[in-house]
PDB file of N, CA, C and O in Angstrom:
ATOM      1  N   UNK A   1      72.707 -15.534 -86.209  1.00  0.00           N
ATOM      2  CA  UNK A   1      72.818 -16.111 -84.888  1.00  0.00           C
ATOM      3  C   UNK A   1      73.671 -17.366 -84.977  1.00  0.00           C
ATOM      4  O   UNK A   1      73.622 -17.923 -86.073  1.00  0.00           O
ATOM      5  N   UNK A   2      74.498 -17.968 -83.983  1.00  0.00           N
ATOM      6  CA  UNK A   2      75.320 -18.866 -83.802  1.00  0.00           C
ATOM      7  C   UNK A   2      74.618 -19.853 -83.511  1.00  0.00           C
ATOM      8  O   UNK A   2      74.073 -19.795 -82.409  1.00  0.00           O
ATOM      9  N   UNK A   3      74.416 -20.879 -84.216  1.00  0.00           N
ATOM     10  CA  UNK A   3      73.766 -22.439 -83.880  1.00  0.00           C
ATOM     11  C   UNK A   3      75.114 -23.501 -83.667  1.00  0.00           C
ATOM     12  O   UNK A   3      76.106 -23.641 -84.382  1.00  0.00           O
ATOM     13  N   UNK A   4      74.901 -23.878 -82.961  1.00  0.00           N
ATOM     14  CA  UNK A   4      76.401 -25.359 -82.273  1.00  0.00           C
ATOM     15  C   UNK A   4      77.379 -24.874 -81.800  1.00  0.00           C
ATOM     16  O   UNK A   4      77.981 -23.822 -82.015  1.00  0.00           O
ATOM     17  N   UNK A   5      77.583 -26.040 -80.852  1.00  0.00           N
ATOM     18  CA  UNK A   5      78.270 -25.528 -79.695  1.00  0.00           C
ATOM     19  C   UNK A   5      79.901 -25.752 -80.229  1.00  0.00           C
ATOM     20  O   UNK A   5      80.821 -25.424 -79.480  1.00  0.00           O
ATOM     21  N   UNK A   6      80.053 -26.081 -80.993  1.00  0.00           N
ATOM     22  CA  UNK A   6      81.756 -25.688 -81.825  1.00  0.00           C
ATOM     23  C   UNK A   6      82.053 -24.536 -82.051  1.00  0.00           C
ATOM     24  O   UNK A   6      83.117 -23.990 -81.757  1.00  0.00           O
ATOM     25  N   UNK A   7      80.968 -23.987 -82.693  1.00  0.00           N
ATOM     26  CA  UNK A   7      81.001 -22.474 -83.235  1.00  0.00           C
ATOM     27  C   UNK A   7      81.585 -21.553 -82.376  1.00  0.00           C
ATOM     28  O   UNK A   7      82.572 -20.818 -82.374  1.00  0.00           O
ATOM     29  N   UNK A   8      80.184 -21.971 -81.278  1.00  0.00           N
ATOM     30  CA  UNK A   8      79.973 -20.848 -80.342  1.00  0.00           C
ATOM     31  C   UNK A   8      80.964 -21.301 -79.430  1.00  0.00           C
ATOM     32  O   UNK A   8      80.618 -20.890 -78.323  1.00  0.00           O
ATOM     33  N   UNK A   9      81.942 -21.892 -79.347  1.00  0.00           N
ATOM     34  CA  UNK A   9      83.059 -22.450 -78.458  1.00  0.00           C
ATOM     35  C   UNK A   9      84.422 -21.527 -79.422  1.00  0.00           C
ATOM     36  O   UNK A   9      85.216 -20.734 -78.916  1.00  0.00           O
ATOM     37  N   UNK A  10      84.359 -21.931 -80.886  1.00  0.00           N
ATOM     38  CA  UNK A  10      85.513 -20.260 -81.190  1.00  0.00           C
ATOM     39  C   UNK A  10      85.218 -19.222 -81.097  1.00  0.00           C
ATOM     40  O   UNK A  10      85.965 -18.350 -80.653  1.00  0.00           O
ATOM     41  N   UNK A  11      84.012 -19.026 -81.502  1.00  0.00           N
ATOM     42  CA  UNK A  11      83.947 -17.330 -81.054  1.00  0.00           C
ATOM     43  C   UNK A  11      84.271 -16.711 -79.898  1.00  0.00           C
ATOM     44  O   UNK A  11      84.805 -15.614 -79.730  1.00  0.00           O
ATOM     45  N   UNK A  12      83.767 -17.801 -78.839  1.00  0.00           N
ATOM     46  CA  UNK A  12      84.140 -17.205 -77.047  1.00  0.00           C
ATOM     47  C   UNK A  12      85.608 -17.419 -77.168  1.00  0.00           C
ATOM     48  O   UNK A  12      86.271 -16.413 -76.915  1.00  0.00           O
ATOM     49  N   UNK A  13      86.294 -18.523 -77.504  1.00  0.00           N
ATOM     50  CA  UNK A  13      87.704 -18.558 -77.189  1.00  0.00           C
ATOM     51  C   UNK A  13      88.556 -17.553 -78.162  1.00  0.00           C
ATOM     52  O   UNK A  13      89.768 -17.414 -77.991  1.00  0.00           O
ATOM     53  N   UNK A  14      87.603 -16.628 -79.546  1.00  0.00           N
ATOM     54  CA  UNK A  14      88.267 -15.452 -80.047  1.00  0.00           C
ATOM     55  C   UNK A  14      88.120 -14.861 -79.206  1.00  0.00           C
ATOM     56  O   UNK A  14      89.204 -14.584 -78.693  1.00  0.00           O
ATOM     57  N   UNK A  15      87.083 -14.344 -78.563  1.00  0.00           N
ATOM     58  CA  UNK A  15      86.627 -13.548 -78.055  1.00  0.00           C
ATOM     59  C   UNK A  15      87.581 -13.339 -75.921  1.00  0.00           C
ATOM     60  O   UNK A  15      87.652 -12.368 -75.167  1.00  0.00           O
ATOM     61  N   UNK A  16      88.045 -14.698 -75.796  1.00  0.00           N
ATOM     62  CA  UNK A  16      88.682 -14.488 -74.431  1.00  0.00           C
ATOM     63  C   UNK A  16      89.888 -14.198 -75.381  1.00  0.00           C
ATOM     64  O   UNK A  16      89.994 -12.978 -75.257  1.00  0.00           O
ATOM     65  N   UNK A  17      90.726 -14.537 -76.133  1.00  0.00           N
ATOM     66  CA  UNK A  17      92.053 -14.136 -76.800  1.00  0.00           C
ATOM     67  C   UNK A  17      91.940 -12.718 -77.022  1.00  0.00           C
ATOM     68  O   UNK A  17      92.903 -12.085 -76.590  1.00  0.00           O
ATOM     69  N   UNK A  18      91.251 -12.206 -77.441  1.00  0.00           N
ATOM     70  CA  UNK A  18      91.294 -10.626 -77.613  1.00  0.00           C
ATOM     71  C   UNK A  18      91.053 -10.200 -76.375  1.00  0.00           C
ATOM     72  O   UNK A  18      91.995  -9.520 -75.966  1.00  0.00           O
ATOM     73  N   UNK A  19      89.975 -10.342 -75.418  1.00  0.00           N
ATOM     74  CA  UNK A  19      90.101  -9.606 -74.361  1.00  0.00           C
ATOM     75  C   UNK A  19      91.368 -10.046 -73.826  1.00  0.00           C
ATOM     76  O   UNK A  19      91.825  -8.905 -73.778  1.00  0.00           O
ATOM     77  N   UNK A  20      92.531 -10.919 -73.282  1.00  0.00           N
ATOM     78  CA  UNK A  20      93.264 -11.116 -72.989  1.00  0.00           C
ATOM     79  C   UNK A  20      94.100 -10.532 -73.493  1.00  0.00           C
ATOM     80  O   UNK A  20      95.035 -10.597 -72.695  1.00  0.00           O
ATOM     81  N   UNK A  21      94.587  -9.640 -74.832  1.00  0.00           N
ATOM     82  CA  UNK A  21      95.525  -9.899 -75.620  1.00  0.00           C
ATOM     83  C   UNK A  21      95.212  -7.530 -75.719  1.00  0.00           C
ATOM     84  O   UNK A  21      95.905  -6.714 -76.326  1.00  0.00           O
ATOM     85  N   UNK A  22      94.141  -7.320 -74.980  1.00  0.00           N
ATOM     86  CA  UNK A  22      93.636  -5.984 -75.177  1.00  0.00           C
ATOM     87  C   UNK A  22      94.160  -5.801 -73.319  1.00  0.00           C
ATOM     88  O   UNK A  22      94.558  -4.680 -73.003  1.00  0.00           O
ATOM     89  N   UNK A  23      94.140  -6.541 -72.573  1.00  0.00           N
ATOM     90  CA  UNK A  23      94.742  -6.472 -70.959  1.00  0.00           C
ATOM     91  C   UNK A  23      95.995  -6.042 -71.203  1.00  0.00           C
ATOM     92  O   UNK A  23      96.362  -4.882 -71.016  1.00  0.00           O
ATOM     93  N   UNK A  24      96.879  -7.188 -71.737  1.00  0.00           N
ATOM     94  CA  UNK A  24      98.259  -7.301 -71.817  1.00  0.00           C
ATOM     95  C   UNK A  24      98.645  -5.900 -72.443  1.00  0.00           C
ATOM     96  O   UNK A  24      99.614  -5.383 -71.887  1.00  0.00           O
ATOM     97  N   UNK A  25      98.023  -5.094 -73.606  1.00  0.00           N
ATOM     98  CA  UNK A  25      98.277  -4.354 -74.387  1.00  0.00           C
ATOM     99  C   UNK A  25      98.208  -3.072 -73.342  1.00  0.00           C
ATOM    100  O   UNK A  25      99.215  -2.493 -72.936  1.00  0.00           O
ATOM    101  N   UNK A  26      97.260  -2.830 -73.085  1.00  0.00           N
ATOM    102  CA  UNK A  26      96.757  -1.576 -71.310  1.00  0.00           C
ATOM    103  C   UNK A  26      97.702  -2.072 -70.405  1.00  0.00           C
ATOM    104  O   UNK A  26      97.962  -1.196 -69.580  1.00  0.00           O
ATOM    105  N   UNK A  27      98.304  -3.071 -70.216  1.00  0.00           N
ATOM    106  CA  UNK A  27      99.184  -3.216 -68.853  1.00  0.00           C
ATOM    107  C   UNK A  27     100.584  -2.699 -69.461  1.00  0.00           C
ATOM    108  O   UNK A  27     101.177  -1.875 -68.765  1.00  0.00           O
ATOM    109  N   UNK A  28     101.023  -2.980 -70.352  1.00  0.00           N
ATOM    110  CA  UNK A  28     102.259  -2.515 -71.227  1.00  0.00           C
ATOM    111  C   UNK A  28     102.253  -1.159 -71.169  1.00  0.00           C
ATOM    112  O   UNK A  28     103.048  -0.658 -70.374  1.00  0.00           O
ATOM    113  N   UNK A  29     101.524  -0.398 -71.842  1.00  0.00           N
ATOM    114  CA  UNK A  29     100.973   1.058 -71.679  1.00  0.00           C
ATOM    115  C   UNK A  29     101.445   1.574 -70.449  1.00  0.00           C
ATOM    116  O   UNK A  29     102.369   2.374 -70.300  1.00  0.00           O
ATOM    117  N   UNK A  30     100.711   1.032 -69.547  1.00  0.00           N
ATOM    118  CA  UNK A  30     100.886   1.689 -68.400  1.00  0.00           C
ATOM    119  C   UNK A  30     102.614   1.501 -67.308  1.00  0.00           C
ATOM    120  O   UNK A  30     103.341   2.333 -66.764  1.00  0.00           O
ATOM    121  N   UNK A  31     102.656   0.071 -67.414  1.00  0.00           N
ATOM    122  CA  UNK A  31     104.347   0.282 -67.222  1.00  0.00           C
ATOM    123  C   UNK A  31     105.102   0.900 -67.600  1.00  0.00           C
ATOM    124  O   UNK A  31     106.032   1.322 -66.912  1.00  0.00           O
ATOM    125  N   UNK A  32     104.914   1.175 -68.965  1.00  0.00           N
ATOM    126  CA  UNK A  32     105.701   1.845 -70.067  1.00  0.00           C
ATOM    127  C   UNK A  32     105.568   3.667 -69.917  1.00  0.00           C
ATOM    128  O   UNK A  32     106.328   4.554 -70.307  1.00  0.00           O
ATOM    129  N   UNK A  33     104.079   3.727 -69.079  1.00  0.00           N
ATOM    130  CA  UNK A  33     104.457   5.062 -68.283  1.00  0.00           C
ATOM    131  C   UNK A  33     104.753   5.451 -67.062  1.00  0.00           C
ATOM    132  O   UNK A  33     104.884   6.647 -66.801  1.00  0.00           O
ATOM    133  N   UNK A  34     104.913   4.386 -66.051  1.00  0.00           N
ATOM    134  CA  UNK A  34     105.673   4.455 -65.052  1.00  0.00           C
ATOM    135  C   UNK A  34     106.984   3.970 -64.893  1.00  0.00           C
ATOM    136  O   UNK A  34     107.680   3.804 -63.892  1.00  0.00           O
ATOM    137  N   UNK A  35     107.120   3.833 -65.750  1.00  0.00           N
ATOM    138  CA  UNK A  35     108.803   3.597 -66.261  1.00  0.00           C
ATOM    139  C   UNK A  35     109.221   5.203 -66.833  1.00  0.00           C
ATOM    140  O   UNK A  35     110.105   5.684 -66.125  1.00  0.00           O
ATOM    141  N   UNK A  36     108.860   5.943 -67.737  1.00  0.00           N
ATOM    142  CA  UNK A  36     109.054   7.322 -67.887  1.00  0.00           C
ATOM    143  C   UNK A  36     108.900   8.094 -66.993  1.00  0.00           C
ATOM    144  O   UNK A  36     109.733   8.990 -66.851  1.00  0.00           O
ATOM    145  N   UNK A  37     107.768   7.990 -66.094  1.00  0.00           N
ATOM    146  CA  UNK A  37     108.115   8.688 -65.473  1.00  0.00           C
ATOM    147  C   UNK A  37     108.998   8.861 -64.147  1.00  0.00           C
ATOM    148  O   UNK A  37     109.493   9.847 -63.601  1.00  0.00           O
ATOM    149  N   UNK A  38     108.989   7.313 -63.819  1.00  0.00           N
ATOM    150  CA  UNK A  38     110.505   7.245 -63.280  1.00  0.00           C
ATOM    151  C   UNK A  38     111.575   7.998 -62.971  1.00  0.00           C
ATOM    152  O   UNK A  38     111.993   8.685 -62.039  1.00  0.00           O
ATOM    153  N   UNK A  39     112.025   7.496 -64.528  1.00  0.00           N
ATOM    154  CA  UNK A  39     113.562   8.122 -65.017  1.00  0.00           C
ATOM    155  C   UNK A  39     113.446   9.276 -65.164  1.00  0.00           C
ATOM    156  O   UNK A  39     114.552   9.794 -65.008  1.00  0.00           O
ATOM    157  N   UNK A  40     112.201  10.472 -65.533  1.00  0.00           N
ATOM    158  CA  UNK A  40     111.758  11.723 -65.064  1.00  0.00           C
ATOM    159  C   UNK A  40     111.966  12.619 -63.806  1.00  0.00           C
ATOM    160  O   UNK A  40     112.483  13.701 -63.530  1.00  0.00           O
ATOM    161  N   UNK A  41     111.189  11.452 -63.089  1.00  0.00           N
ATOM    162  CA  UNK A  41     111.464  12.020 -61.723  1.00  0.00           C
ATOM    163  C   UNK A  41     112.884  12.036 -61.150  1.00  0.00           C
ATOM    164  O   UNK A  41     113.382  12.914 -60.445  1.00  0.00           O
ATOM    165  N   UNK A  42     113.483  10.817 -61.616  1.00  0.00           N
ATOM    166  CA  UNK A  42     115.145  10.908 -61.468  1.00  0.00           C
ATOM    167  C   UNK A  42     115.952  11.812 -61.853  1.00  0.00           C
ATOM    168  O   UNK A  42     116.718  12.385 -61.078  1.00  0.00           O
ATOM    169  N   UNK A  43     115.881  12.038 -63.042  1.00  0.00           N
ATOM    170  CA  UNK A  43     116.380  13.596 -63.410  1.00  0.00           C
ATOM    171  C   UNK A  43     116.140  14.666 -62.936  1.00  0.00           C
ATOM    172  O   UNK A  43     117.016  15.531 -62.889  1.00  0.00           O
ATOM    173  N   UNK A  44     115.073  14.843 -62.535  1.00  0.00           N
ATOM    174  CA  UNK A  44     114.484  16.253 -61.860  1.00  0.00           C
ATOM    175  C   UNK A  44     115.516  16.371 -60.204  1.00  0.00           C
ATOM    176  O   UNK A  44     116.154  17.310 -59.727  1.00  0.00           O
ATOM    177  N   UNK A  45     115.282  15.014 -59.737  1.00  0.00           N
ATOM    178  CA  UNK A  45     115.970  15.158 -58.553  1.00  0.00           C
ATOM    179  C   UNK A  45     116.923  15.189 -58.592  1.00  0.00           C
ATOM    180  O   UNK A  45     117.319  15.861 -57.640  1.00  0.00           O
ATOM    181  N   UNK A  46     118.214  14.616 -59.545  1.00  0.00           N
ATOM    182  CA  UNK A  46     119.299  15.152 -59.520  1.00  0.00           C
ATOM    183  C   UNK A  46     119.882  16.253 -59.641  1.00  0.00           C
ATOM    184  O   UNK A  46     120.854  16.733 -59.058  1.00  0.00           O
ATOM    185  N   UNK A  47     118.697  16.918 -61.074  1.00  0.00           N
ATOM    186  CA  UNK A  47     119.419  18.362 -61.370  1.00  0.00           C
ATOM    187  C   UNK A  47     118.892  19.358 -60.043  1.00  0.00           C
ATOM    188  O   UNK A  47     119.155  20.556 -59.947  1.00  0.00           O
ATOM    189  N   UNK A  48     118.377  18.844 -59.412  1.00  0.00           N
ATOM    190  CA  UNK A  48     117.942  20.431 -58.665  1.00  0.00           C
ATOM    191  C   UNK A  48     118.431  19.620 -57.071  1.00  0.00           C
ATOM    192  O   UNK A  48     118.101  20.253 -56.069  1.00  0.00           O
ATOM    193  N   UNK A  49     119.054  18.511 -56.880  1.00  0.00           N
ATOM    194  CA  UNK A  49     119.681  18.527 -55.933  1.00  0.00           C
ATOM    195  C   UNK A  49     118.872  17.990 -54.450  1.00  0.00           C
ATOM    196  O   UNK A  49     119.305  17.997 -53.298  1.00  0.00           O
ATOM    197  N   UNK A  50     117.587  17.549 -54.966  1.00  0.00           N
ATOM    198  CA  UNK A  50     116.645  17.628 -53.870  1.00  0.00           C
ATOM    199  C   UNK A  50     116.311  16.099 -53.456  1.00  0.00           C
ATOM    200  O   UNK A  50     115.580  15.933 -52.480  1.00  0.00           O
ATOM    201  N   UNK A  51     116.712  15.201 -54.013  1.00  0.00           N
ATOM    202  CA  UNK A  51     116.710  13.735 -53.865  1.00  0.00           C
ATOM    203  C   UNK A  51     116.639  13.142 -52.622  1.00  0.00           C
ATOM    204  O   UNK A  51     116.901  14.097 -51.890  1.00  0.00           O
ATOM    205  N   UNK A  52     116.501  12.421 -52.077  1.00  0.00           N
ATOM    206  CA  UNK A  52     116.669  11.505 -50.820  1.00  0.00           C
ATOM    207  C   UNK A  52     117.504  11.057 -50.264  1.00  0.00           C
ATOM    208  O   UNK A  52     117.369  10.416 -49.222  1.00  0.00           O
ATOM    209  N   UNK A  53     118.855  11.354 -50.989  1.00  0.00           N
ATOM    210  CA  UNK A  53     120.338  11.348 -50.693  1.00  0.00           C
ATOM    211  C   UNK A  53     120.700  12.270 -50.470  1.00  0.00           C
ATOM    212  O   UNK A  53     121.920  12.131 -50.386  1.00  0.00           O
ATOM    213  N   UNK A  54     120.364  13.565 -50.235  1.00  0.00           N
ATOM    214  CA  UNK A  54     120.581  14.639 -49.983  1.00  0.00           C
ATOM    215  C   UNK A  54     120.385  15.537 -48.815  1.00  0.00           C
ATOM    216  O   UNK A  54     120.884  16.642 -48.603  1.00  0.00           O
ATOM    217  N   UNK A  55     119.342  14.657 -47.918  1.00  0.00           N
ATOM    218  CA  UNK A  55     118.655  15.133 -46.714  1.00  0.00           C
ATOM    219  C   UNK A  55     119.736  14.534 -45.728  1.00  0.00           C
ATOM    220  O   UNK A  55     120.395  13.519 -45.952  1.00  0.00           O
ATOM    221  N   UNK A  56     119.781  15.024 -45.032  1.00  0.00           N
ATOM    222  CA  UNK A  56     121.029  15.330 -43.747  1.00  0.00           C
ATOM    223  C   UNK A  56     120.453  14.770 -42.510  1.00  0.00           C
ATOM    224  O   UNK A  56     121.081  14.830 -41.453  1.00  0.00           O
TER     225      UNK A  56
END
């Protein structure tokens, strides 16, 4: 068990650095797949012609 409040003042401030540092890591992730699929969906619409520039 943690006795004094120094201690127990790094462990929480390890402990907010990793949860902070485990956010950043899941938010990356996830840009990093709406960014693929993006440029996915961009391709698809070009090759088959069906894009939003295309409607009359």
């Amino acid at each position: 068990m943690v006795t004094g409040g120094a201690t127990a003042t790094a462990l929480a401030s390890g402990l907010v650095t990793h949860l902070l540092l485990d956010r950043l890591l899941k938010a990356g992730i996830v840009l990093a797949a709406l960014l693929v699929l993006a440029i996915g969906m961009t391709v698809v619409w070009r090759r088959t012609g069906t894009g939003p520039r295309d409607r009359d």
